[in-house]
C-alpha positions in Angstrom: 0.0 0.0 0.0 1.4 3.4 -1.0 0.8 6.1 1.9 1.6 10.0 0.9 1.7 11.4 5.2 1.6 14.8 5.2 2.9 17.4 8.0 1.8 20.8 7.0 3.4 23.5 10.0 3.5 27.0 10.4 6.8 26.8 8.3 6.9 24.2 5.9 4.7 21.4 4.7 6.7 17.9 4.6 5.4 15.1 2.9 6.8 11.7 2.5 5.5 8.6 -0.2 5.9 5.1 1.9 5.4 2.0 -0.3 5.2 -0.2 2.3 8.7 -1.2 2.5 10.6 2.0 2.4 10.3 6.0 1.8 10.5 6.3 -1.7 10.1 10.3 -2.0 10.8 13.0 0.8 10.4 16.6 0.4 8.8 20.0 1.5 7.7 23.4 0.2 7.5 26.4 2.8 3.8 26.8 4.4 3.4 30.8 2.9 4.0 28.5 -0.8 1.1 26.2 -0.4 -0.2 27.1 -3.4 2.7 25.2 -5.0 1.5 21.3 -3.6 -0.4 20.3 -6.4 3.1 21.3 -8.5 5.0 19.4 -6.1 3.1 16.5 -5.9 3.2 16.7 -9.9 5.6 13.7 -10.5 4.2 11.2 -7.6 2.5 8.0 -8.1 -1.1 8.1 -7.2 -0.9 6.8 -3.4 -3.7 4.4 -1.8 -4.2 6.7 0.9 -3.3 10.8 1.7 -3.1 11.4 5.4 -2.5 14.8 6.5 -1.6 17.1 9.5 -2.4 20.4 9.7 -1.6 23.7 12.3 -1.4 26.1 9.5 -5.1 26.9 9.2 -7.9 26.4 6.9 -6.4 28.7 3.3 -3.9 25.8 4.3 -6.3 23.1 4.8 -7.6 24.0 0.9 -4.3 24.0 -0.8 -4.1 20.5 0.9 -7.7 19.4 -0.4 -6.7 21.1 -4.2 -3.6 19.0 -4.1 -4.9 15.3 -2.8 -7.6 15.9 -6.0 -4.9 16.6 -8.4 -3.7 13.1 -7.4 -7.1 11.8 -7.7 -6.5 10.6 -3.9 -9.1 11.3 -0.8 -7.7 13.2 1.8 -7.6 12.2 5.5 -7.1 15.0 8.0 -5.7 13.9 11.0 -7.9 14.9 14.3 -7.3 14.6 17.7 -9.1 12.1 20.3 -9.7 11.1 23.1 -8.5 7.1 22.4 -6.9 6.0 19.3 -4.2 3.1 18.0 -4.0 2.4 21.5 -3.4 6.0 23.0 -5.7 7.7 25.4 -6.0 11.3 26.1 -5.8 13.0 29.4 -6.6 16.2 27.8 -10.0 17.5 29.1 -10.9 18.2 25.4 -8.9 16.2 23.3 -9.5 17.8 20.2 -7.5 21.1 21.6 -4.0 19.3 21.2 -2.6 20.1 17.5 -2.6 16.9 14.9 1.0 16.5 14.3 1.3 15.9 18.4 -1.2 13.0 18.4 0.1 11.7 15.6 3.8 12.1 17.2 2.0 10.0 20.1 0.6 7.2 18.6 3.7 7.0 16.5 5.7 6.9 19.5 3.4 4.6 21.0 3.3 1.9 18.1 7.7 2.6 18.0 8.5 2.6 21.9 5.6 0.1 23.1 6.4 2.0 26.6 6.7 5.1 29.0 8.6 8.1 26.5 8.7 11.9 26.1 8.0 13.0 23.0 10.0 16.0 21.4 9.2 17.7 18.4 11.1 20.6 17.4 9.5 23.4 15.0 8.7 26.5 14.6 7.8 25.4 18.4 8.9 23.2 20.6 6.8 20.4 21.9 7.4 18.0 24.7 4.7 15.3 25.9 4.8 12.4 27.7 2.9 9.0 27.7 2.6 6.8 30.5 3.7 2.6 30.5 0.0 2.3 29.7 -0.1 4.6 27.0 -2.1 7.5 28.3 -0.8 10.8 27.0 -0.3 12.6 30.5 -0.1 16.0 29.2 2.9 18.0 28.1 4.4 21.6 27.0 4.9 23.7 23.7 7.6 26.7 23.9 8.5 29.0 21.2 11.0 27.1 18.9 14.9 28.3 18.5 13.8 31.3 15.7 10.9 32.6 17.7 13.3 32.6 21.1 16.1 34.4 19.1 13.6 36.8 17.6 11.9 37.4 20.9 15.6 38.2 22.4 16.5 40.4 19.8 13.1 42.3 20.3 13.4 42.4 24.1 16.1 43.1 25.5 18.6 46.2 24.6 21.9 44.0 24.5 21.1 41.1 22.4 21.0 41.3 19.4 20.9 38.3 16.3 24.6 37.1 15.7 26.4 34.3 13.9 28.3 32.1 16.1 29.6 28.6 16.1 28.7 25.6 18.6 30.1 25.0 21.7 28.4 23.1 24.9 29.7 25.8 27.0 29.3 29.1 25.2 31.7 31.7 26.0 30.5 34.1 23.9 27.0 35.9 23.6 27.0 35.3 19.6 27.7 31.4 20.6 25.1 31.2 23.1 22.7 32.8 21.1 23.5 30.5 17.7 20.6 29.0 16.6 21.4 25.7 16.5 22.6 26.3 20.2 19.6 23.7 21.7 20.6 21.8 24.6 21.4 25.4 26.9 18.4 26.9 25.7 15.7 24.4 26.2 16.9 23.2 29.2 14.6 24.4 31.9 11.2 23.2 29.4 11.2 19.6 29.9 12.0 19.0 33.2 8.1 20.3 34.0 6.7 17.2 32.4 7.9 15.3 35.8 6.0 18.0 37.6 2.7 17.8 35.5 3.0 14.0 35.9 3.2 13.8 39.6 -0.2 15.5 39.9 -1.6 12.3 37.7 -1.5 8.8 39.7 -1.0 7.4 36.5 1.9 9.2 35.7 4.1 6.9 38.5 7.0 5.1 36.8 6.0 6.9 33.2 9.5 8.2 33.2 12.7 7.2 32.7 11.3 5.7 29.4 12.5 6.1 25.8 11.9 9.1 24.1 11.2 10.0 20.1 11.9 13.1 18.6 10.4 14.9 15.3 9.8 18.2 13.5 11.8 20.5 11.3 14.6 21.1 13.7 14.7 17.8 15.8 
């Protein structure tokens, strides 16, 4: 069975053609270029099923819709729930967490079989956890490593955007400030997962587990 899985974000759309054994063809257009799928999508074999996430809105949702018809293929929009693939929701409305997250949990799930944080790095960053028994316990989404160096550059009157290169210790501002500069800067989001958890009984033992990591910039 040929499956064309779609991640639409706020910055890019990825897509990748799986023939059952294998990816056989990977590749993205920027989100503000959506316009362009049906283009894109020109020279791809007509897949048995289109599956799709989407948290760039509904003009996006369209271009998505235009494209799957060009291949003559139904589209599936992926949608949050509250059990699915053998993942339940401890959100009290499950359809508030974004598509690409629940997807990134079942995934997870289906890949780990056990307790993991999930990290997916974007335009945001996302971090959730799932339990040993596969309940999603809840998790946190901070402003990726472009809307953090923006948000420093705008803020505060000594920062400012630099080049630097990439050292675990930075001793330099334009070094700590690099964009690829991840492990210092996200530091203090994850560890509140442990926090969230203890406040869920179910949550005991659901670290220490494997974790998966996705998006753009994972």
């Amino acid at each position: 069975m040929r499956i064309l899985a779609v991640d639409a974000g706020n910055s890019r759309i990825k897509w990748g053609l799986h023939d059952g054994s294998g990816w056989v063809n990977q590749s993205w257009v920027e989100t503000a270029e959506a316009g362009r799928l049906a283009e894109a999508w020109g020279g791809l074999d007509k897949p048995d099923r289109l599956i799709a996430s989407n948290v760039a809105g509904d003009n996006v949702a369209g271009e998505l819709r235009k494209a799957a018809r060009s291949l003559d293929a139904t589209l599936d929009l992926i949608a949050s729930r509250a059990q699915q693939c053998g993942v339940r929701s401890s959100y009290d409305e499950p359809a508030q967490l974004g598509p690409d997250r629940w997807a990134a949990l079942i995934g997870a799930w289906h890949l780990c079989g056990g307790p993991s944080v999930v990290v997916s790095v974007g335009t945001t960053m996302t971090a959730d956890a799932l339990s040993r028994d596969g309940v999603f316990l809840g998790g946190v989404i901070v402003a990726g490593v472009d809307l953090m160096r923006a948000a420093l550059a705008r803020s505060t009157a000594g920062l400012k955007l630099e080049k630097g290169r990439f050292t675990f210790f930075p001793a330099t501002t334009a070094n700590h400030e690099r964009r690829d500069q991840c492990a210092g800067r996200y530091r203090g989001a994850p560890p509140t997962l442990p926090a969230r958890g203890r406040r869920n009984r179910s949550a005991r033992g659901a670290f220490g587990g494997r974790g998966a990591s996705s998006g753009a910039r994972a």
